[in-house]
N, C-alpha and C positions, 0 to 999 in steps of 0.2 A: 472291468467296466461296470460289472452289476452291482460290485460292491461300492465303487465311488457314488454310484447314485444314490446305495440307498443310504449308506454314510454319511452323505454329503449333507444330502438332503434333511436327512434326519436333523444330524448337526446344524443346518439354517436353520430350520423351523427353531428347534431351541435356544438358538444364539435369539432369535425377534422372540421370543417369549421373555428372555430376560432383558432385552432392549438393545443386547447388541448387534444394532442395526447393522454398522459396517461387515463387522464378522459374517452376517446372516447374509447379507449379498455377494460377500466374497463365496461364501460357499454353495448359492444358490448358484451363481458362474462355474464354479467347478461342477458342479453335478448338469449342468447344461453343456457340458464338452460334451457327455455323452448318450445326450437326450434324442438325438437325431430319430433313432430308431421305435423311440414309445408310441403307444397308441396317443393320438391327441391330446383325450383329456388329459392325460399325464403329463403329457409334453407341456401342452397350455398352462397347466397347473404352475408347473416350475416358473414358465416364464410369464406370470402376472403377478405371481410369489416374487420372483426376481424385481420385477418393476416396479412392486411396493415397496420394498426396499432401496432402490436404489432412487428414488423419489423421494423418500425421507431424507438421505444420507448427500441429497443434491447432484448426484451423478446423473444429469437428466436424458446427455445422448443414451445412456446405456439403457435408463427407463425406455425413451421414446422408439428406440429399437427393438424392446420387448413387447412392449403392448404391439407394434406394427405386425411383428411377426405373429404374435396370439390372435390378434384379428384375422390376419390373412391365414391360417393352419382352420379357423371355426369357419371360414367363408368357405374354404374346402370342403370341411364337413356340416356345411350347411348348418350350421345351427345359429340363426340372426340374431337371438336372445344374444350369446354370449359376440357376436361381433360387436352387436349395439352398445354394451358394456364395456367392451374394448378398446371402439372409438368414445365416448364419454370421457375415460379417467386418459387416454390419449390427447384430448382438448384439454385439460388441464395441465398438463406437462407442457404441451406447444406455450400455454400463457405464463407458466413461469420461467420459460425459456424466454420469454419476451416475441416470441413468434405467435401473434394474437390472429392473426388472417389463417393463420393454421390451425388452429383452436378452435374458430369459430367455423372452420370448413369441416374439422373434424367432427364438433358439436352437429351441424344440421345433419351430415351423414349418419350419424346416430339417427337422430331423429326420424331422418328418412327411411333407413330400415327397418326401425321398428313399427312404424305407421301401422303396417297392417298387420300390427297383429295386437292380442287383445293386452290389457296394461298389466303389467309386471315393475316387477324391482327394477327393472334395468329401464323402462322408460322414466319412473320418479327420478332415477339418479342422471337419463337426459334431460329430463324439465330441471333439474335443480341445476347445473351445468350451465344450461342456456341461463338462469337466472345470475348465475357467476356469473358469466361474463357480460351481462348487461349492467348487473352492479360494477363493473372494474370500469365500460365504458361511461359509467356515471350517469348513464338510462334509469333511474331509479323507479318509474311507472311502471317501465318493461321489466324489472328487475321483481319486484313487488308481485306483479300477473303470472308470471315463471315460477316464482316461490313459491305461492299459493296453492300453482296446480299441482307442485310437487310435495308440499305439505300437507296435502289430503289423500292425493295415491298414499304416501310414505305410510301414512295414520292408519288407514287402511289397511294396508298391508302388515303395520306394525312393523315396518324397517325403522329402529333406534338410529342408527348411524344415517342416514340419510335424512331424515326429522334433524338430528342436531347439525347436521352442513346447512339445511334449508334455515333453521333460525340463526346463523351465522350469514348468511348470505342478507339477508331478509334484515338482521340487526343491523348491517350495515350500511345498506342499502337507506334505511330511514336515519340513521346518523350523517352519513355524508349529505342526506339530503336537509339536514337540520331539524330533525325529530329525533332529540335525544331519550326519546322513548324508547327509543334502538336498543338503547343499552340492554333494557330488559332482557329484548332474546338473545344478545347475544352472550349474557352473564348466563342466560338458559342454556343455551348453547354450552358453555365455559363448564356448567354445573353436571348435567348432564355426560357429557364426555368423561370429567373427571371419575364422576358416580361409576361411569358402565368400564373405567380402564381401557378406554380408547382414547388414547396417547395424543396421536397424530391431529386429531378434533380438537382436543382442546387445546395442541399446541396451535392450529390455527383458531382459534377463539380470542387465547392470548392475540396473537399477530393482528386481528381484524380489529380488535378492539384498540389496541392500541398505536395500528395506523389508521384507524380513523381520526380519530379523537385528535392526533398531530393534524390530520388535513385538517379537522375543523380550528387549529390554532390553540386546542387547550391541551396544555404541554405538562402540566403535572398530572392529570389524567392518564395520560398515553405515557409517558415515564412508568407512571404505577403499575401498567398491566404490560410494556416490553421489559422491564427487568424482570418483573416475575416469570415473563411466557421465556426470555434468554436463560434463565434458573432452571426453568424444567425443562426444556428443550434440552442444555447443554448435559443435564444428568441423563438424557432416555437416547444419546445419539438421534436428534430431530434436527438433523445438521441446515436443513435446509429452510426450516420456518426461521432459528436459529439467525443464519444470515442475515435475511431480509431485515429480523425485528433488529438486529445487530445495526443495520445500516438506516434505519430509522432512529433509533437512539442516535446515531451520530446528525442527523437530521434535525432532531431536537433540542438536545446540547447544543447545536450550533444557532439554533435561535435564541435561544437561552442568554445566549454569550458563553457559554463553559465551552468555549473553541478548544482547548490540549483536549478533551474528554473529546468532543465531536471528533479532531483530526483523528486521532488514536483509533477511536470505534472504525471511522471509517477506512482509514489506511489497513486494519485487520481481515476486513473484509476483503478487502481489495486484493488482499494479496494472497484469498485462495482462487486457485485457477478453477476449483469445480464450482465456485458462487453463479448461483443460477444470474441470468441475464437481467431479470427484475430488481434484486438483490445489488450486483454492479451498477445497475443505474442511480439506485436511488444515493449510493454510497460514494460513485460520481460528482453527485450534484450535490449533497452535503459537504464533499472536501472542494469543489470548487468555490461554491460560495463562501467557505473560508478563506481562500486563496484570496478571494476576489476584494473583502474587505480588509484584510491584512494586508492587501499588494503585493503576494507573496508572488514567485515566477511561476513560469511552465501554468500560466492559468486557461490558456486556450487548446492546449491539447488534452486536459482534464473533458473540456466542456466540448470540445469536437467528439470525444468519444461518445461523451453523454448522449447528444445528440444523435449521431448514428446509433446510436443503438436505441435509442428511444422513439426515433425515426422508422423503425420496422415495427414497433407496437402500436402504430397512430393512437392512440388512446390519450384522453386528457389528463390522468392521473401522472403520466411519465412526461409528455409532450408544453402539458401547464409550468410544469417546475423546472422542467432544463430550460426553456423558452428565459420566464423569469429568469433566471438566474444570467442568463447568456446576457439580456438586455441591460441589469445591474452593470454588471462589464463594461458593456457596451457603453453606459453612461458616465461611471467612474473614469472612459478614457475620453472622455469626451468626441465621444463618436456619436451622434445624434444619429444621422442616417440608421447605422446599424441598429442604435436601441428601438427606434421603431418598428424596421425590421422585426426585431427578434418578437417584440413586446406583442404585433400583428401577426404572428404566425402560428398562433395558439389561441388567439383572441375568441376566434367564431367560435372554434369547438367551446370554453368554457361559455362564454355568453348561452350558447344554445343549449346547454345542460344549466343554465340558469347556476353556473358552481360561485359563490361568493367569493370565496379564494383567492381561486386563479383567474376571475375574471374579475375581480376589484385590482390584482396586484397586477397582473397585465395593461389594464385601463390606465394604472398610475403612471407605467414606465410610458405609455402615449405620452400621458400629458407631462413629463418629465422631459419627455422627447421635443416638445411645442407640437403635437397636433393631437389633442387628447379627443376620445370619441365620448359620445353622449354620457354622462355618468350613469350607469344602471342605479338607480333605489335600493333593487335586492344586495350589492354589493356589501362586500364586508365594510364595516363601519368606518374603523381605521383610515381604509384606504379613502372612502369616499369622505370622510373628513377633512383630509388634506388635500383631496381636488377640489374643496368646495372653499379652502382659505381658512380650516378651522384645523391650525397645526397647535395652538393649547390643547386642544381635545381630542383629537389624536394622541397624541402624547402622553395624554392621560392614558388612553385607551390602549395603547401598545405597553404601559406602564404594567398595566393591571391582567396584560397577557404573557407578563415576564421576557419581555423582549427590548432589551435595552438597545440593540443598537435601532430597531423601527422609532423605539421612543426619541432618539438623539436625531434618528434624522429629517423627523416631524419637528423636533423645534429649531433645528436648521430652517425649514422654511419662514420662520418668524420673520427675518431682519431685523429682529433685537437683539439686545448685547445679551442681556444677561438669561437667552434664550438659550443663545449659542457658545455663550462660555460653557451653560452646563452639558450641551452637547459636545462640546468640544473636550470635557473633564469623561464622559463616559468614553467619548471614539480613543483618548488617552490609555484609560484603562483597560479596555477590550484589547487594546493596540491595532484597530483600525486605524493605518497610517495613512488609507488616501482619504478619506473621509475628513481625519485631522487635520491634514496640510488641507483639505477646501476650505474650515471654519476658520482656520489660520488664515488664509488668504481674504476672506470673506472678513475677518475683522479688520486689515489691513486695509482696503478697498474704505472702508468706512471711517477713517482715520485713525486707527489705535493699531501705534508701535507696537512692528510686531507682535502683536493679537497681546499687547498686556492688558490688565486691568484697569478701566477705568471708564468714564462717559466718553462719546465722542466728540467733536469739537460741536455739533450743532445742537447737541446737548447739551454741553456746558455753558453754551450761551444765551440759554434763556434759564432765568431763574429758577425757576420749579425745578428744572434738572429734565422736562418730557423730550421723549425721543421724537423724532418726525413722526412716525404713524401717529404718537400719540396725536401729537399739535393738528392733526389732520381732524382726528376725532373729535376735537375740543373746537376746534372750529365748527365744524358741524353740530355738537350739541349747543351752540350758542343758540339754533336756530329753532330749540327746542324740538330735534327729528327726534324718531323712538331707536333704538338697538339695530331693528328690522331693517328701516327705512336707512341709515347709517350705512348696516349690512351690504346693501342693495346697492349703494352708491360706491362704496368702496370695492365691492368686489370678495366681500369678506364672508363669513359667517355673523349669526348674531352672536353666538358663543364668545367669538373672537374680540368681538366689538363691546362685548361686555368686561373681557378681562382688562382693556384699556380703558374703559370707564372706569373701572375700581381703580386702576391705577393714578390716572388721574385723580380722583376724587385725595387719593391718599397724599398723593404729591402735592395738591394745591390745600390740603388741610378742608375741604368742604364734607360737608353731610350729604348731601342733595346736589343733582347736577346745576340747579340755580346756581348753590353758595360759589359752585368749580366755577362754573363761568366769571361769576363776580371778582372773585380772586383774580382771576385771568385779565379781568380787563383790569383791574388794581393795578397789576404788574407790567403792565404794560404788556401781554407775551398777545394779547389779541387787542383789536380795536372795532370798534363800532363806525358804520359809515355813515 
C-alpha cells in the first residue's frame, strides 16, 4: 500500500509536469485506493491534485466528487482557509457542468466562510469566482465590481494566477458588454499565462476570447483565437477547454455557412460521453441549426435535448441561443404559435442584460411571428434593420459579418425579384432546402413560372419595367415628399426608400426626382388629376 502511494503519486505529479493530464489523474485515482488512512493534509493534497486534473481532462463528476470530499476532510479539521478554496474551484466545476444554481450556492458558501476572517488568497480566488459567474449571467456591472475587488487583493498579495483569471473574467465581461477594449486584458491575460507556463489559463484565455468575440457576431475574430486555443489545448491534454472551443467553432462555421465544417466540429464533440454539459449544449445547438436550415430530420430531439439541458443553467448565454434556434424551427414549419413561444421565453432575460444579440435576434422571431414587441435601439443593427423594413441594409450588414444565409434571408423580405433570386442563388448553394422552396414559392405567388427568370406580369406591363413598390414610391415622389416622409408613409426605412429612388431614376433614364416624374407622366405609367 505504502509503495502504491508513493509511486503512484510520484508518477502523477510527473505525468501533469509533462502535460499528461490523463495519465496524471489515472494515477492520482490509483494512489487514492489507498489514501483512506493519511493524515489530511496528505489526503487533501492527493484529492485537489486529483481534481485538477480531472478538470482539465473533463471528467467533471470525478472532479466535483474530489473537491466535495477535500472540503468536507478540512471542515473536519477545521481549517476554513482551505474549505473556502475548496468550495470556490468546486463552483466552477458545478458551472461547467451546466449546474449553475450549484455553482453559485457553492460560491456564496465560500464566501460566507471566509467572512470572518482576515483576506487571503482563497478569498481573491472567491471575489474572482463570484465575478465568473456574474460575467457568464451577462451581469457585466456585477462582474466588473467582483473583478476589481479581486484584482487588488490578488496585486497585493502577488498571486499571478489569480491576477490572470481576474483579467480574463474582467476582459470579458467588457467584450460581451460591447467594450472591445476587453480585448486588452484578455490578450493580458493570454500573455501572461503563456509567459509564467500555466497552461490551463491560457487555454481558458484562448476559449474566452474567442467565445466572445462569436457572441458579439465577429467570426474571423473568434475563428482566430479557437483554432489557436484547439492547437494548444489538444497538444497539453486541455481536454476540456478543448471541447467547448471545439463546439464553438462548429457554432461559427455554421454561421459562416461552412455547414460539412460546423456539422463535423459539432458531431465530434457530441460524441464524447465525458464533454462537460456546457460544451454539449452549445454543440447541440450548432448541429441543430444546421438541421434546421438544411431540413435535415431528427431536428427536434437535437433541440429538446438542448433545451433541457440549458434549462438547468437558466443563464442567457445557453437559454438565448437554444431559444433562437428553437423558434427558427418553429417558423420554418410554419408554426407561428410556437415561434413566439420560443422567441418569448428568453426574451426578458436578454432585454434586461441589455445583450444585443439575443435580444435583437429574439425580438425578430416576435415579429416574424406577427406580434413583435417594442424594437429596443441598443439592439444589434441587423436585426433592428429588418424590423424596421430596411432589408437592403441589412443585408448589407449581415454581408459584411460573413453570414450569408442572414444576408439571403433579409432580402427575402424585399418582395423583389431580383432580391429574391439572389437569395434564392445563396439558400441553393448553402443547400438550405426550406428556405429555398419558400423563395420558390414566393416567386410563384408573384407570377413567375416556377420561380424562372424574368419580370413579373405587373412589371412587364408598364413600360419602365418598375416593380409595384416601385410605382408606389414614384407616385409619391410625384408630390415632391422627402425619403423620410415616403419612409413614414410606407412603413419603410429611408435607406429603403432611397434604393428605389435610384432605381427609378435609372429605369426612367432621369437625373433628378423632377426629370423621374416627368418621364412618368410621358409614359403614361402616372397621371395627374
Amino acid at each position: 500500500m505504502q509503495a502504491v502511494l508513493e509511486y503512484a503519486s510520484s508518477a502523477a505529479r510527473q505525468a501533469a509536469s509533462l502535460r499528461a493530464h490523463r495519465e496524471a489523474a489515472a494515477q492520482y485515482a490509483r494512489a487514492l485506493r489507498f489514501a483512506a488512512g493519511l493524515p489530511t493534509a496528505e489526503h487533501t493534497e492527493l484529492l485537489e491534485a486529483y481534481a485538477v486534473e480531472c478538470a482539465i481532462i473533463d471528467q467533471l463528476p470525478q472532479a466535483v466528487g474530489a473537491r466535495k470530499q477535500a472540503a468536507a476532510l478540512w471542515h473536519q479539521a477545521g481549517n476554513v482557509l482551505k474549505v473556502g478554496e475548496n468550495l470556490s474551484h468546486l463552483a466552477g466545476l458545478h458551472l461547467n457542468a451546466g449546474q449553475n444554481a450549484e455553482g453559485e450556492a457553492a460560491s456564496r458558501a465560500a464566501l460566507e466562510v471566509l467572512s470572518a476572517l482576515p483576506e487571503t488568497v482563497q478569498h481573491a480566488r472567491a471575489y474572482q469566482m463570484q465575478a465568473h459567474i456574474r460575467m457568464l449571467n451577462r451581469d457585466h456591472q456585477e462582474a466588473v465590481h467582483w473583478g476589481e475587488q479581486a484584482l487588488t487583493l490578488a496585486k497585493r498579495l502577488g498571486d499571478l494566477p489569480i491576477m490572470i483569471g481576474v483579467y480574463n473574467t474582467l476582459g470579458s465581461a467588457l467584450v460581451l458588454s460591447g467594450r472591445l477594449r476587453g480585448r486588452v486584458l484578455l490578450e493580458q491575460s493570454l500573455c501572461l499565462a503563456l509567459d509564467a507556463g500555466l497552461d490551463s489559463r491560457a487555454g481558458l484565455a484562448y476559449l474566452n476570447l474567442g467565445s466572445a468575440f462569436g457572441e458579439r457576431y465577429l467570426f474571423a475574430e473568434a475563428d482566430r483565437y479557437l483554432e489557436a486555443g484547439v492547437a494548444f489545448s489538444r497538444e497539453r491534454d486541455l481536454d476540456s477547454g478543448r471541447h467547448y472551443m471545439e463546439a464553438w467553432l462548429a457554432l461559427s462555421h455554421g454561421y459562416q455557412g461552412r455547414w460539412s465544417e460546423a456539422g463535423a466540429a459539432a458531431g465530434a464533440v457530441l460524441r464524447i460521453s465525458t464533454a462537460a454539459t456546457i460544451s454539449r449544449i452549445m454543440a447541440l445547438s450548432a448541429l441543430g441549426r444546421i438541421r434546421v436550415r438544411r431540413g435535415d430530420p431528427e431536428i427536434w430531439s437535437v433541440l429538446d435535448e438542448a433545451l433541457e439541458l440549458s434549462d438547468k443553467t437558466r443563464t442567457l448565454q445557453r437559454l438565448g441561443l437554444v431559444h433562437a434556434v428553437r423558434a427558427e424551427a418553429a417558423w420554418l414549419a410554419g408554426d407561428l404559435p410556437k415561434t413566439l413561444a420560443e422567441a418569448r421565453a428568453a426574451y426578458d432575460m436578454a432585454f434586461k442584460s441589455q445583450h444585443p444579440w439575443f435580444a435583437g435576434e429574439l425580438a425578430y422571431w416576435q415579429w416574424k411571428g406577427g406580434e413583435p414587441e417594442a424594437i429596443p435601439t441598443w439592439a444589434a443593427p441587423p436585426f433592428v434593420m429588418q424590423m424596421q423594413g430596411d432589408w437592403a441594409g441589412a443585408a448589407q450588414a449581415w454581408k459584411a459579418l460573413k453570414c450569408p444565409y442572414e444576408a439571403a434571408r433579409a432580402l427575402c423580405e424585399s418582395g423583389e425579384e431580383l432580391a429574391l433570386r439572389e437569395a434564392l442563388s445563396t439558400f441553393e448553394t448553402l443547400g438550405a432546402g426550406p428556405m429555398a422552396q419558400w423563395v420558390k414559392t414566393t416567386l410563384r405567388s408573384l407570377g413567375l413560372k416556377g420561380g424562372s427568370r424574368g419580370p413579373r406580369p405587373a412589371t412587364k406591363a408598364n413600360p419602365a419595367g418598375l416593380t409595384a413598390r416601385e410605382l408606389e414610391v414614384l407616385g409619391l415622389l410625384e408630390g415632391l415628399q422627402s425619403d423620410k416622409q415616403i419612409a413614414r408613409q410606407l412603413g419603410l426605412s429611408a435607406k429603403t426608400v432611397g434604393h428605389h429612388v435610384s432605381a427609378i431614376l435609372a429605369k426612367l433614364g432621369g437625373k433628378s426626382r423632377a426629370e423621374a416624374v416627368r418621364a412618368a407622366l410621358d409614359l403614361g405609367i402616372i397621371t395627374r388629376n
